[in-house]
C-alpha positions, 0 to 999 in steps of 0.5 A: 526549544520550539514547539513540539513534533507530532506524527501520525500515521494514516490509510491502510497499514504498510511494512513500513509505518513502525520502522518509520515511527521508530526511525522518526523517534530516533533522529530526533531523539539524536539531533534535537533532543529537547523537542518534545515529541507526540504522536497521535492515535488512530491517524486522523481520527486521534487529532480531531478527537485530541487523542494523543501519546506524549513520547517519553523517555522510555519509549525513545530508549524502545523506538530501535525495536520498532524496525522488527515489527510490522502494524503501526504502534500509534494506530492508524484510520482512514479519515478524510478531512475535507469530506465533513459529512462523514466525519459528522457521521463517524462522530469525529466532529460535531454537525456543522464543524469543519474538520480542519478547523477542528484539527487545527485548534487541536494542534494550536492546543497541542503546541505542536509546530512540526507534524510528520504524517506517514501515508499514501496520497491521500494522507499526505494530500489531507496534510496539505489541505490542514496546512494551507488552512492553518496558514491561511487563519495565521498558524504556521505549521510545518508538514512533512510526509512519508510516502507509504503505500503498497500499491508503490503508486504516489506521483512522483515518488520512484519508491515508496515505503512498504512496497519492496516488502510487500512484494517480497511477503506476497510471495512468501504467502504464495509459496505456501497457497499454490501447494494447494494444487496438488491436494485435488488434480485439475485446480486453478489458483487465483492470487488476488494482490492488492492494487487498485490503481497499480498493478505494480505490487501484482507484477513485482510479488509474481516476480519475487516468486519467481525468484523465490522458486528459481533453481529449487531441486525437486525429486524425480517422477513426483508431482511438486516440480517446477510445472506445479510451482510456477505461475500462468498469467498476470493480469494487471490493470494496465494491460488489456485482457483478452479473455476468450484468448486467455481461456484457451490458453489455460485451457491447454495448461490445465489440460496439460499440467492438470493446474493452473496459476494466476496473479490478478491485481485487485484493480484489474477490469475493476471497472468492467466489474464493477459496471456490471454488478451494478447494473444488476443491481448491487449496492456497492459500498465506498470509503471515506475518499469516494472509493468503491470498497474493493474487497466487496467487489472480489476482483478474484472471485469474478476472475475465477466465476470467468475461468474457472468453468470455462477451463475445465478446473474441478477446484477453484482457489481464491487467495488474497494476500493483501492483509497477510504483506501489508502487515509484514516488519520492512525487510532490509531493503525498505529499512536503508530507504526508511532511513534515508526519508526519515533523515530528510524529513527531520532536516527538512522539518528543521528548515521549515520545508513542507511537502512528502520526502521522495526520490522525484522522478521529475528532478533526476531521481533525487531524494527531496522534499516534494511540493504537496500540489504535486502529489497525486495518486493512482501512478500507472504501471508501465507494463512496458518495462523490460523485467515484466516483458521477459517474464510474460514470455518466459510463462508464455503470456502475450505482452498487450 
């Protein structure tokens, strides 16, 4: 028996991470039954704390139940390895340590031989960094990662893990939130989706709504019908926004329908935004990674200040989904694709390649195990691609 297998998860939470954790659990369980397995709490932070649940028996019998849950069940933290100042400030490390040092000597401590990091760009980037440190000061580790993120924006992994279901339960929120328009006429609804980078998730929760709300039958003469239900914009980061052409165009739907709907990534003109609350002089906090905190900056609350006057609205209502999709249990779709990594990851683990298990867009779509120097974040939206063009002109909004 070798050494043992660790996992964590790490970064915000996504519909994946239990059914990810479960699925890990599973695999080894079946294929190398004697491998001990660990799984640290809280990401990060649990490593460098040396915090830790030895996965027993018990727990491998009740690893199935996970693909029903959503959240992750070893908990998760944004911790940045490489940024000391802040893991001294967090209490994580003492001042002068470095954190990889003292993640290193946890796992030299540990045994551990294999770690499974399950996360975004960042998680996996961060796994990278510790493994090339261990390496570097003679502990061969291996790390593979599972590329988690909502956002679906990891170079250069086609899917990743989360985001079907996200999308699919942003929709379902929304469902419900734009009922809301007929509790007062003359009312704009603005859903902000998450997004920072890629307006993605925006784009595919407006077309699963759409798709949600297709073909309904409603009766005759009421207000609920298909005017009320639908949607008048998207609005992501990749596109230009003209918003004085916008405003008149809501205008007349608000004019005509007495309502009007919009979806708008949390990223979208997130710069602009930015700017100009800075420049007035506020003080925007940012994260771990440098990243301005998205949810001080209320991309939907500017997007509504901006419109919601100048159309007309008598009411305006901010919606975020963000919490309520990213804490769903993986819908069916991202289960077959969970399984699919995770098998990999375990044979990849078994055969000492390190690197985030993804479908590469640069080798033909093939399931493999990424190189970590080529993982990256912030992978763009093409907001050329044929299903968001049609469904622009099906709402009536120009493609820019």
């Amino acid at each position: 028996m070798s050494g043992k297998v660790a996992m964590l998860t790490a970064g915000g939470l996504a519909p994946c991470l239990s059914s990810a954790v479960g699925g890990l659990i599973e695999r080894w369980t079946e294929i190398a039954p004697d491998r001990q397995l660990l799984a640290y709490t809280s990401g990060y932070q649990g490593l460098l704390k040396g915090e830790s649940i030895a996965i027993d028996e018990t727990m491998r019998r009740d690893a199935p139940l996970l693909h029903g849950m959503g959240g992750s069940p070893i908990g998760n933290s944004r911790v940045k390895l490489t940024n000391t100042k802040d893991c001294a400030k967090r209490g994580l490390v003492e001042e002068g340590e470095n954190p990889l040092a003292v993640a290193a000597k946890q796992l030299q401590a540990d045994g551990v031989s294999i770690l499974h990091t399950i996360g975004g760009d960042d998680t996996n980037t961060a796994a990278a960094d510790l493994a090339a440190y261990l390496k570097e000061n003679g502990y061969e580790l291996t790390v593979v990662g599972l590329p988690k993120t909502i956002d679906n924006d990891i170079v250069p992994i086609r899917q990743s893990l989360g985001a079907w279901t996200a999308a699919e339960t942003g929709a379902a929120f929304f469902d419900h939130v734009g009922n809301e328009q007929s509790a007062q006429p003359g009312c704009l609804v603005v859903h902000e989706v998450m997004g920072r980078h890629s307006g993605w998730l925006c784009a595919a929760t407006a077309l699963a709504y759409r798709k949600r709300i297709a073909g309904r039958a409603y009766p005759a003469n009421f207000l609920m019908g298909t005017a009320l239900k639908d949607l008048e914009a998207v609005y992501v980061p990749e596109m230009a926004i003209d918003l004085e052409a916008e405003t008149e165009r809501l205008k007349k739907a608000m004019t005509d329908n007495r309502f009007a709907t919009v979806f708008v990534s949390e990223g979208a003109l997130v710069d602009t935004i930015v700017a100009e609350r800075e420049a007035a002089g506020a003080d925007l906090p940012r994260d771990a990674f440098g990243h301005v905190r998205l949810d001080k900056v209320n991309v939907g609350g500017w997007f509504a200040d901006q419109l919601g006057p100048s159309i007309g609205a008598d009411k305006v209502l901010v919606q975020k989904s963000g919490y309520f999709a990213r804490s769903a249990p993986a819908n069916a779709d991202d289960l077959r694709l969970i399984k699919g990594m995770v098998d990999h990851a375990v044979t990849s683990a078994l055969d000492g390649v390190s690197g985030v298990v993804g479908h590469d867009t640069e080798a033909d779509g093939r399931l493999r195990t990424i190189e970590f120097p080529r993982i990256g974040g912030g992978k763009a939206f093409d907001p050329s691609v044929e299903w968001f063009v049609a469904m622009l002109d099906e709402i009536g909004q120009p493609a820019r």
